[in-house]
ZAVO-172925 format. One line per field, with one value per residue (C-alpha): z, y, x negated; residue number from 0. Coordinates in Angstrom, 1 decimal. Example, Ala and Ser with C-alpha at 12.3 -4.5 7.8 and 13.67 -1.06 7.14 Angstrom:
2
up 7.8,7.1 .
north -4.5,-1.1 .
east -12.3,-13.7 .
nr 0,1 .
END
This chain:
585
up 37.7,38.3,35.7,36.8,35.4,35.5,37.2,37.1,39.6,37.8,41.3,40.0,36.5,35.4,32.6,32.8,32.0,29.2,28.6,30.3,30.2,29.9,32.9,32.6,36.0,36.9,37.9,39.9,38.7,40.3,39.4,40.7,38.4,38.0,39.8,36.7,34.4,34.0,33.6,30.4,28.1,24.8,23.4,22.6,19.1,20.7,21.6,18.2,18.9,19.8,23.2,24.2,22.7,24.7,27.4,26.7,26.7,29.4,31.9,33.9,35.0,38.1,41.4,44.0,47.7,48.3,51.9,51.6,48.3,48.5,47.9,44.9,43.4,40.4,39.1,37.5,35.2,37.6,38.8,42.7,43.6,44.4,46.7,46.7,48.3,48.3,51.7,54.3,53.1,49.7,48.0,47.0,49.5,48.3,46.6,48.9,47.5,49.7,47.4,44.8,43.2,41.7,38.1,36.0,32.3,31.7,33.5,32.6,30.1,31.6,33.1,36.7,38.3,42.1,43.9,47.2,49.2,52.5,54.1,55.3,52.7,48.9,45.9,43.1,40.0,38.0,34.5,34.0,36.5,40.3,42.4,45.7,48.9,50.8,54.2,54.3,57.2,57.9,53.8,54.0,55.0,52.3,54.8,53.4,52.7,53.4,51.1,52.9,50.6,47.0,44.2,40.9,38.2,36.1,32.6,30.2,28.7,30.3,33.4,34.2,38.1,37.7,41.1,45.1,48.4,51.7,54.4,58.3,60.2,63.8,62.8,60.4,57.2,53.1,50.3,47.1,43.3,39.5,37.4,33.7,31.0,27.4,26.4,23.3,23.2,22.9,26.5,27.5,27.8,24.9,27.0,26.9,24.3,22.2,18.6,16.2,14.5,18.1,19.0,21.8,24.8,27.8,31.3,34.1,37.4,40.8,43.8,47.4,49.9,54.0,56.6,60.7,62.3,63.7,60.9,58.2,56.7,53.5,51.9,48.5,49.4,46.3,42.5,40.2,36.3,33.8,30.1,27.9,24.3,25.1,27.6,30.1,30.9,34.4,36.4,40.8,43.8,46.0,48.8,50.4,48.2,47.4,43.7,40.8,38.8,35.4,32.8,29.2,25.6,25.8,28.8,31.3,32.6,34.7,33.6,36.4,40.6,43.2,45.3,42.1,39.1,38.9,35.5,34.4,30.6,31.2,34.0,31.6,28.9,32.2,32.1,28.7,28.2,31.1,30.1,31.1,34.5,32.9,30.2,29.9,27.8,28.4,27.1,27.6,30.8,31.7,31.7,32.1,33.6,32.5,33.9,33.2,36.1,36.4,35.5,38.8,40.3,41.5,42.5,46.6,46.0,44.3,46.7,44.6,46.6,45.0,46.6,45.2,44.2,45.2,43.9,45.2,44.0,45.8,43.8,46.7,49.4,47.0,46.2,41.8,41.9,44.3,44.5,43.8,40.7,38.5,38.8,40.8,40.1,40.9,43.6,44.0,40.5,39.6,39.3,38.8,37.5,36.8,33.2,32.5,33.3,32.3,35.2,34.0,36.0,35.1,36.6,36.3,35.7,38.3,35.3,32.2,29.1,30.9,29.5,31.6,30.9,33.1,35.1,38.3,39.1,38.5,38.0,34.7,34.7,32.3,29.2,27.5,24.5,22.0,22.4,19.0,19.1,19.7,16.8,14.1,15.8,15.1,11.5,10.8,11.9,9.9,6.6,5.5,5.7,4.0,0.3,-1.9,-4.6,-3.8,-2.6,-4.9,-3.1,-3.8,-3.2,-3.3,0.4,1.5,3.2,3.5,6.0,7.0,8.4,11.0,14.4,17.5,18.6,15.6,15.7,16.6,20.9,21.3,23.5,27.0,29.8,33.6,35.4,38.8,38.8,42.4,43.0,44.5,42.5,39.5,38.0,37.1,39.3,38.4,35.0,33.6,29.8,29.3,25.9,24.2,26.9,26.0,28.7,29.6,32.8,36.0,39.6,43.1,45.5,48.7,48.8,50.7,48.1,44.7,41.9,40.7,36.8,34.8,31.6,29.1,29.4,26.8,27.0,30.5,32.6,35.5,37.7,39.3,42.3,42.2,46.0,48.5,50.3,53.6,54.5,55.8,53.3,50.7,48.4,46.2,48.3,45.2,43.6,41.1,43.0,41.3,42.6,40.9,37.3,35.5,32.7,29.0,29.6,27.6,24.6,25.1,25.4,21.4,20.4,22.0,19.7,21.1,24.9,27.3,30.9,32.0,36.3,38.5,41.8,45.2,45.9,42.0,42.1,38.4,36.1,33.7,30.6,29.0,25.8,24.8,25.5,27.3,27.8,30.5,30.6,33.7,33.9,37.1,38.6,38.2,40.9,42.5,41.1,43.4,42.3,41.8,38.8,37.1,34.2,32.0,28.3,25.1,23.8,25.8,28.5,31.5,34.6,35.0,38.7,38.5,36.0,35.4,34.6,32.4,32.2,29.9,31.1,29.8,31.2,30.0,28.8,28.7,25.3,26.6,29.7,31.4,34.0,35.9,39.6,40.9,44.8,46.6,46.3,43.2,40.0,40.1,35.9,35.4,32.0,31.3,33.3,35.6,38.1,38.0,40.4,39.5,42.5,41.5,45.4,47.9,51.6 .
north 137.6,134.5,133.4,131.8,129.1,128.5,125.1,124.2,122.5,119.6,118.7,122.2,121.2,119.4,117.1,115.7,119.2,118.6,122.3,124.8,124.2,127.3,128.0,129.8,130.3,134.1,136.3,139.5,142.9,145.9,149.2,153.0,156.1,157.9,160.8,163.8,161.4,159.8,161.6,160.5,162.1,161.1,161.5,165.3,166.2,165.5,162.0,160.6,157.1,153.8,154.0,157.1,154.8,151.8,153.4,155.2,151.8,150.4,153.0,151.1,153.9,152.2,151.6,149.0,149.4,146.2,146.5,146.7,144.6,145.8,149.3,150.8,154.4,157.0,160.1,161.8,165.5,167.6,166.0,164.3,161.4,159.7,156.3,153.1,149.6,146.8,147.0,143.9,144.3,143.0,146.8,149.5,152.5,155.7,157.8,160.1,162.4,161.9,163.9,167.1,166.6,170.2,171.1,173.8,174.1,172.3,168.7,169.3,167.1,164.2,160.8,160.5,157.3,156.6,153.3,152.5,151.5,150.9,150.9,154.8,155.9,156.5,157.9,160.4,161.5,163.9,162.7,165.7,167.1,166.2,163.6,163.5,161.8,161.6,160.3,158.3,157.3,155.1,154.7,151.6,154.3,156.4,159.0,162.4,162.3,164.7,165.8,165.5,166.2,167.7,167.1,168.1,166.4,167.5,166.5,168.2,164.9,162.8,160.7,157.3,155.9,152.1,150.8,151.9,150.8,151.6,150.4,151.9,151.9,152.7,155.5,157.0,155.4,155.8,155.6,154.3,155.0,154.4,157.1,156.5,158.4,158.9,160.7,162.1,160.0,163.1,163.5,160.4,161.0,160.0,157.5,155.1,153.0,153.5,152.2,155.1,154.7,155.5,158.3,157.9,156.2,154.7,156.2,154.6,157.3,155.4,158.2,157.4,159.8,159.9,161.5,161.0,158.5,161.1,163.5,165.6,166.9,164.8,164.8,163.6,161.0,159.9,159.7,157.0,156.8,153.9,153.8,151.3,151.2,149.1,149.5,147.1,145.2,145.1,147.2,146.8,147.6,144.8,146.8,143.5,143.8,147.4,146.2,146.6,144.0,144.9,142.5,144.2,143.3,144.9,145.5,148.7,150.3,152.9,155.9,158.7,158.2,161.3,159.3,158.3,156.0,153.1,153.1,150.4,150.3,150.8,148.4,146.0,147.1,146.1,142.8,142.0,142.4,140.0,136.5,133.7,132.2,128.9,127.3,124.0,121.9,120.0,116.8,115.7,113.6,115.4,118.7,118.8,122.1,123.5,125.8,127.0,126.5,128.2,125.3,124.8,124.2,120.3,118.0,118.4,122.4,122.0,121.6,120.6,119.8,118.4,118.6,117.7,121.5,122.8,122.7,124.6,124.7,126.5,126.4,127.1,127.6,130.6,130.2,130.5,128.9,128.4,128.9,126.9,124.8,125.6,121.9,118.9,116.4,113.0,113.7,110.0,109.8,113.5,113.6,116.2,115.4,117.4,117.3,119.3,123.0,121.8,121.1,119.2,118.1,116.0,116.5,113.8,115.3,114.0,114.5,113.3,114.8,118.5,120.9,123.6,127.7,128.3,126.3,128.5,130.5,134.1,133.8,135.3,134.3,131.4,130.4,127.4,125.9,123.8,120.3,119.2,115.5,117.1,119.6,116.8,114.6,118.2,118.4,114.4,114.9,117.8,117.0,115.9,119.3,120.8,120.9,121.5,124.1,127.3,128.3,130.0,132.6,132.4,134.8,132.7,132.0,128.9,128.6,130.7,133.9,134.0,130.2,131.5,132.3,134.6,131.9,131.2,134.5,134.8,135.2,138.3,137.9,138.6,139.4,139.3,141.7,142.0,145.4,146.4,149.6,150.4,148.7,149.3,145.7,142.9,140.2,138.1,137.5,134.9,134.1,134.7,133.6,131.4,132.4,134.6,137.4,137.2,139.4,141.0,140.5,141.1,138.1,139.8,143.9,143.5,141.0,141.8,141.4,138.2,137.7,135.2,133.7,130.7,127.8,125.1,126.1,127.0,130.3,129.9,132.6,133.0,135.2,136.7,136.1,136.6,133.4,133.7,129.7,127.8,125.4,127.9,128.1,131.0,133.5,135.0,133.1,133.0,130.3,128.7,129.9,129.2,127.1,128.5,125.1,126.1,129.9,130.7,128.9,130.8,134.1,133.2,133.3,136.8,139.5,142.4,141.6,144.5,143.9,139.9,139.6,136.7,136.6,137.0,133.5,132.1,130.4,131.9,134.4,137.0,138.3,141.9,142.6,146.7,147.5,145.4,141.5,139.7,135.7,134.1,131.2,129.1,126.6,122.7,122.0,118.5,117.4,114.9,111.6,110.8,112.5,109.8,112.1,110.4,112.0,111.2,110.0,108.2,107.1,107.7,109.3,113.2,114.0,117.5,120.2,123.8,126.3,129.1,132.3,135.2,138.2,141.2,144.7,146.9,150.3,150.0,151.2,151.4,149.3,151.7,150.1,146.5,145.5,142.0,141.5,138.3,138.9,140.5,142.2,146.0,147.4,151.0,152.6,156.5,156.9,154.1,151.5,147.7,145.2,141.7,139.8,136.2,135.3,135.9,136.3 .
east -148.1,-146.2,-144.1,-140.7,-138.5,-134.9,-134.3,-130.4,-129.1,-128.0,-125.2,-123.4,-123.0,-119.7,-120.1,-117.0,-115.6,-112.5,-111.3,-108.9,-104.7,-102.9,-100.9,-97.3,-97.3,-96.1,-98.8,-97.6,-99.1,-98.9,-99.1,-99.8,-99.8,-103.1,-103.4,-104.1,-105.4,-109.2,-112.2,-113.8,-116.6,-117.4,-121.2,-122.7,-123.9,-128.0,-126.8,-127.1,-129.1,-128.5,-129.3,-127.3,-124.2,-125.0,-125.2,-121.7,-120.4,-121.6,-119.5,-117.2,-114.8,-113.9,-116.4,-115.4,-116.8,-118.9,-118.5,-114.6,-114.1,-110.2,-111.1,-111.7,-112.5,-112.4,-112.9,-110.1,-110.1,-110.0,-113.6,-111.8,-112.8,-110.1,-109.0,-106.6,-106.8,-104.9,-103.0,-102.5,-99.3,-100.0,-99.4,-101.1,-102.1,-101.5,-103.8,-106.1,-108.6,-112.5,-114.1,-114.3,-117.4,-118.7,-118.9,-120.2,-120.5,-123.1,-121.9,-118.3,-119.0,-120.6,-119.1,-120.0,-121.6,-121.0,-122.9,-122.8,-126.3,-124.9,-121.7,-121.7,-123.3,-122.6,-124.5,-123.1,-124.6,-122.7,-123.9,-126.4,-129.0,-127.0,-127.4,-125.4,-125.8,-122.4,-121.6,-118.9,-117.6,-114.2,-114.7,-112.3,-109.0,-110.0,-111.5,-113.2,-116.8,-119.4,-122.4,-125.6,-128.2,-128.3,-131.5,-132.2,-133.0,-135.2,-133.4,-131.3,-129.5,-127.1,-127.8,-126.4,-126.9,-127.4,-128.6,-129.0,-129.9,-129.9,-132.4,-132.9,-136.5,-137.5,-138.2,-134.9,-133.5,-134.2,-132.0,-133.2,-131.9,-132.5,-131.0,-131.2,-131.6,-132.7,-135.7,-137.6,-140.8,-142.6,-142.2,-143.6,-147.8,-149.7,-151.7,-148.8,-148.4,-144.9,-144.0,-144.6,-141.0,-139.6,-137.3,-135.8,-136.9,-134.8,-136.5,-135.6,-136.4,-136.4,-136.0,-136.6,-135.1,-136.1,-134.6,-134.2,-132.2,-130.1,-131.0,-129.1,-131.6,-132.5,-135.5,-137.4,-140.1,-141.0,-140.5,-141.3,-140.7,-140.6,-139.7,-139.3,-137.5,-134.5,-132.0,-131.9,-128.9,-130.0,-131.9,-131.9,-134.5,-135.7,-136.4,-137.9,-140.6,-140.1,-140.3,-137.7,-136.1,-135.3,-133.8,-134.4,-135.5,-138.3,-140.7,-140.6,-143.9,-144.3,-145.7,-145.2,-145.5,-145.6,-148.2,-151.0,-150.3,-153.2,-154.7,-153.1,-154.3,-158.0,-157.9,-156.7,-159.0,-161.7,-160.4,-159.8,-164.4,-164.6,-165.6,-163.1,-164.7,-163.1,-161.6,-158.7,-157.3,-154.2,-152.7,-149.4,-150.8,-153.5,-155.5,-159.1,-160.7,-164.6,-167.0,-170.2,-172.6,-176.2,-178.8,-180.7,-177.2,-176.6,-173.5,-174.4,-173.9,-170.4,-167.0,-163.9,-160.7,-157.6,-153.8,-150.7,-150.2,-153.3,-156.8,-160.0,-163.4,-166.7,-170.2,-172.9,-170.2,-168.7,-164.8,-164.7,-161.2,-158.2,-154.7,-151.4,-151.4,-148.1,-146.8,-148.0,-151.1,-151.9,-154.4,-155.6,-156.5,-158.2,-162.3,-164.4,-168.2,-171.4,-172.8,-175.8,-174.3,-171.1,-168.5,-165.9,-162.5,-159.9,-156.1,-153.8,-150.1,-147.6,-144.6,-146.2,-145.0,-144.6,-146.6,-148.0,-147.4,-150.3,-153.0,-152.8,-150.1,-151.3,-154.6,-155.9,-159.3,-159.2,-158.2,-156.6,-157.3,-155.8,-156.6,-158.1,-156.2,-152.5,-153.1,-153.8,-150.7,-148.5,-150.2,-149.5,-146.2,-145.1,-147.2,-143.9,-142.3,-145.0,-146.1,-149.3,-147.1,-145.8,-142.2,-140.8,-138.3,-134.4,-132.2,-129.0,-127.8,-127.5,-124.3,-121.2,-121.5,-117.9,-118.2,-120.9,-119.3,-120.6,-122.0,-124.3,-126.2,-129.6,-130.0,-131.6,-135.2,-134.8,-136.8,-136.7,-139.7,-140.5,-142.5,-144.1,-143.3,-146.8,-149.0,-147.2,-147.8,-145.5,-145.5,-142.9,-141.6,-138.8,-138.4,-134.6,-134.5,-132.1,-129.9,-127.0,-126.5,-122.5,-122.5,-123.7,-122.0,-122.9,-122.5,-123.5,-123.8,-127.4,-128.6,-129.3,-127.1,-126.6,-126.8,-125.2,-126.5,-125.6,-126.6,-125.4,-122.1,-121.4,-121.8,-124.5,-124.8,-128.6,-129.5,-132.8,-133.9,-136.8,-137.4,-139.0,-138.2,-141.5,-143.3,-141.7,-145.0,-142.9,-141.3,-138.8,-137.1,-133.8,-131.6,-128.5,-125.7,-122.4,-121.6,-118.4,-117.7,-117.9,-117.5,-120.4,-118.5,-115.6,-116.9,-118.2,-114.6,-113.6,-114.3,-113.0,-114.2,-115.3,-115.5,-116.6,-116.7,-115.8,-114.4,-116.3,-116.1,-116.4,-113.1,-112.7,-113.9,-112.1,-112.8,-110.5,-110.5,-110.6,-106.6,-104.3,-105.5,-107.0,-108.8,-108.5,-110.3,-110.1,-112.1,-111.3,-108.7,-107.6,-104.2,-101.7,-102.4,-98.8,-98.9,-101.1,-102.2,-104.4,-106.4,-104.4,-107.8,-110.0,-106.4,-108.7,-107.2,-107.4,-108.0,-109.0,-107.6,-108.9,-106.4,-106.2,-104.1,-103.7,-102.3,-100.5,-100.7,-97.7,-98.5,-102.2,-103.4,-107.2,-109.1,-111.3,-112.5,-112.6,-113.2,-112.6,-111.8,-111.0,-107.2,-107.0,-108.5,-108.5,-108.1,-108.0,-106.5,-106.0,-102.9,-102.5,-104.2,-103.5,-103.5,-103.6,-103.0,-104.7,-104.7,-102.2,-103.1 .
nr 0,1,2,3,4,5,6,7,8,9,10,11,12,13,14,15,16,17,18,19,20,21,22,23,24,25,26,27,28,29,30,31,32,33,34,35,36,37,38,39,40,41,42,43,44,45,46,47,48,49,50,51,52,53,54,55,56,57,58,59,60,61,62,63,64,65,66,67,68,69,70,71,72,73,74,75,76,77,78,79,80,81,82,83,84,85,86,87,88,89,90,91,92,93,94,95,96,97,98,99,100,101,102,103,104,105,106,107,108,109,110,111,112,113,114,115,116,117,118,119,120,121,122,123,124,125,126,127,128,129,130,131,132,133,134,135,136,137,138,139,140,141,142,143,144,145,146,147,148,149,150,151,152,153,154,155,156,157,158,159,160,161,162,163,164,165,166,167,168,169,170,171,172,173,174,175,176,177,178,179,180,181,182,183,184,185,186,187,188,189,190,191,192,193,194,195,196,197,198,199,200,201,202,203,204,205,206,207,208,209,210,211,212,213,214,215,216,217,218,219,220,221,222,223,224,225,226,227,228,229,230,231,232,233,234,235,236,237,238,239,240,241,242,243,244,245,246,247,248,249,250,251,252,253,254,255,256,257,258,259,260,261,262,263,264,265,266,267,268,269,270,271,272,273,274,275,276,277,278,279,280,281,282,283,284,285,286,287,288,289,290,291,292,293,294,295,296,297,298,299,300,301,302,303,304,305,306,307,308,309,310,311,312,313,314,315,316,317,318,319,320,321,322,323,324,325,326,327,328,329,330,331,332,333,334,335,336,337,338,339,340,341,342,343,344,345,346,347,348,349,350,351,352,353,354,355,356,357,358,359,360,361,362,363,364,365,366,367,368,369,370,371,372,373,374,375,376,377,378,379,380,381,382,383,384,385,386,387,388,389,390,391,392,393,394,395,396,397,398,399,400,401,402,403,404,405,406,407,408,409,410,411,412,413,414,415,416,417,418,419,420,421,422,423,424,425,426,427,428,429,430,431,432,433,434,435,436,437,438,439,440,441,442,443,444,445,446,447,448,449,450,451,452,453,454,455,456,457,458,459,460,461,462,463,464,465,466,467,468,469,470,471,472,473,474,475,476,477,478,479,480,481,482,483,484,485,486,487,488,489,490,491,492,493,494,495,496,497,498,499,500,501,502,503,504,505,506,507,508,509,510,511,512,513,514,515,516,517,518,519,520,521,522,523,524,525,526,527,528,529,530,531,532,533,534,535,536,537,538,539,540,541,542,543,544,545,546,547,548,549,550,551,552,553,554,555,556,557,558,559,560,561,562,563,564,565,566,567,568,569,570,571,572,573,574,575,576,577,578,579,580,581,582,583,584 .
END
């Protein structure tokens, strides 16, 4: 497993960033009725926990085409799917029904989910125990689709489709999805290992389907199952990699495959009686590296070979260590030397101060120890902190609750895992915490979906990648790809946000509150230098000004849904659509 870091991009970040000016500026809005009102479900009497409520709020009642960005879909009462798009023209197209999805009593009662993997293709799940596939051709005019393929699931609970792909072969093409769902831990098998005060777990089931290239006929190929205890605030397929990325509190495992499950936990249980084959110890500056060597062992039958970020050693032409170090070495000024049946190395840290999370990125074979010197330096420095007399507890708090903002809460622990889908192990994993999750969007409809976290108090929006560039010694990555400028501090003052998206091309983002209100909040632009603003403070020259605007939809007593396109934001309420057209053609 390779664990990852976030590296900003220090170019993207604006430090001269002063705040937003609201902007007066008209913004036109328009509107279309909704055709017999908006599907919408509330919870069952079984649905009682806290993760059948979260995931009741994370529906987003509104799907957007990522292939035609313009184009946008729902599901009203009487179970049609129905279509609009923002015209050349700069209006709204009229309705036109593609779809009637089927109902019974027993899904009546469910919110549907529709994603779209490639750009003929879309995927429906009724909220119960049907998944769709649909052709859909000419999808951008709002053409009829056709149902391909119909499957099963094997639940009686509610169903939520978070994620799907497409991908084509010599050979025919597969479609890929994660359906989610909430179980009673008592289905889960025994063998994996759950909290005992659990009673609901979150399953995530990832399906592949096959069929020809010139083929109807859809089939099942395969079946996986995860479960974990939280609900993930992000969940997508790298069909790259065939792997699946899931961003969570706690960590998914899989527990269920139609093609063999490795035994994970005894193989672990293997590892964990092994022996480390070596042991470190790092300083600020250095790290120095021991192994145990057999005693008839000499210096002429040991190889050692140092790189900037590699290292190898070979004890009688046999390979005990290589691979990729996890940050780069003075190669010049790293030794290795034989003492007794001790072999000792010494690496020189290219960054001094840096401390290392691992020695060798992804191997598990050795262990690091605490270097005696830095603990008593830790313990001399904190002696003052400490005392020889007991604490005694107080009750009183220290400070007044209702002066804490948002902002002030504890960050919930977060966790980025790449799981392969074959092996069924993690091999990439990024420590999101202290980094407030803010939202999810999807830069490029064959990529996967960008996610964007706090940092300080900006918005950065990384894109979990597969890099396939030469000299690239990682080939996934998450890349930087957009800063917006103190959004994470704004989003601490909204209290009754809902929906947070940017645009396509991250000239701003926008935040809605539960009824009526949406945030725009624009990038810094270039203002005419005749204007010769200057700050009140400091009386240096403005050049750039970022712009903010707050917009009112009339007659909306609930937001439903949100979609942002490059000319406009799409907002869905009960009984009408809105179009707010940020950018003209």
């Amino acid at each position: 497993m390779v664990i990852m870091d976030l590296k900003v991009n220090r170019n993207m970040l604006d430090i001269k960033f002063e705040g937003y000016k609201l902007s007066l500026d008209p913004i036109p809005v328009l509107k279309q009725p909704v055709v017999d009102g908006i599907k919408s479900c509330e919870l069952g009497n079984e649905e009682y926990g806290y993760l059948h409520t979260r995931m009741s709020l994370l529906h987003n009642y509104l799907f957007q085409d990522p292939w035609c960005q313009d184009s946008v879909f729902y599901v009203n009462e009487r179970h049609r799917v129905l279509w609009t798009s923002l015209g050349e023209d700069g209006r709204l197209t009229n309705t036109r029904c593609t779809w009637d999805v089927p109902i019974d009593s027993t899904d009546s009662q469910a919110n549907v989910t529709i994603s779209f993997p490639g750009a003929e293709w879309a995927i429906l799940c009724n909220g119960k125990k049907n998944i769709y596939i649909l052709y859909t051709p000419s999808r951008s005019a709002g053409e009829p689709w056709i149902c391909y393929h119909t499957y099963d699931l094997e639940i009686s609970t509610s169903s939520y489709l978070l994620h799907s792909v497409h991908r084509t072969s010599p050979g025919g093409q597969q479609i890929d999805c994660i359906i989610a769902t909430v179980e009673y831990k008592s289905k889960i098998p025994q063998e994996i290992s759950l909290p005992e005060s659990t009673t609901f777990v979150l399953v995530l089931e990832w399906i592949s389907f096959t069929c020809g290239q010139n083929n109807q006929l859809w089939a099942t190929k395969r079946i996986r199952k995860l479960v974990s205890t939280s609900f993930p605030e992000y969940a997508a397929i790298d069909n790259i990699g065939d792997s699946i990325c899931v961003v969570s509190e706690n960590d998914f495992k899989f527990y269920f495959d139609t093609e063999g499950l490795r035994n994970l936990s005894q193989e672990a249980e293997t590892k964990d009686v092994q022996p480390s084959k070596y042991t470190y110890i790092q300083t600020p500056e250095d790290i120095t590296v021991y192994f145990r060597v057999a005693e008839n062992i000499k210096k002429t039958d040991i190889q050692v070979n140092f790189l900037p970020r590699h290292m190898e050693v070979l004890i009688q032409g046999k390979c005990v260590l290589s691979g990729e170090l996890a940050n780069c070495i003075d190669q010049g000024a790293s030794i290795w030397f034989l003492d007794g049946t001790k072999l000792e190395m010494m690496l020189y840290k290219a960054e001094e101060g840096l401390m290392w999370q691992e020695l060798v990125k992804g191997n598990k074979e050795g262990e690091e120890l605490m270097d005696p010197g830095l603990l008593e330096e830790i313990h001399a420095r904190l002696a003052h902190l400490t005392s020889e007399t007991e604490a005694i507890p107080n009750n009183k708090v220290p400070f007044n609750l209702e002066q804490l903002e948002e902002c002030d809460s504890p960050i919930e622990q977060f966790f980025f895992q790449r799981i392969d889908g074959n092996e069924h192990c993690e091999t990439h994993r990024v420590n999101l915490g202290g980094h407030q999750w803010l939202f999810i969007n999807s830069v490029c409809p064959e990529s996967l979906p960008a996610i964007c976290l706090r940092h300080d108090v900006d918005g950065i929006l990384w894109q979990p990648k597969n890099i396939f560039s030469e000299g690239e010694t990682e080939h996934f990555k998450m890349e930087h790809m957009a800063t917006f400028s103190a959004l994470g501090y704004v989003l601490a003052s909204k209290q009754d946000k809902k929906f947070i998206s940017c645009s396509p091309g991250f000239e701003f983002s926008v935040v809605s509150d539960c009824s009526r209100h949406l945030y725009l909040y624009c990038q810094p632009e270039s203002i005419n230098s005749a204007l010769q603003l200057r700050n009140r403070k400091t009386g240096e020259s403005i050049a750039h000004i970022a712009k903010q605007y707050v917009v009112s939809l009339e007659q909306c007593d609930r937001i439903l849904g949100l979609r942002v396109s490059p000319q406009c934001i799409f907002v869905l309420s009960k009984d009408t659509l809105y179009a707010v057209k940020v950018k003209s053609k």
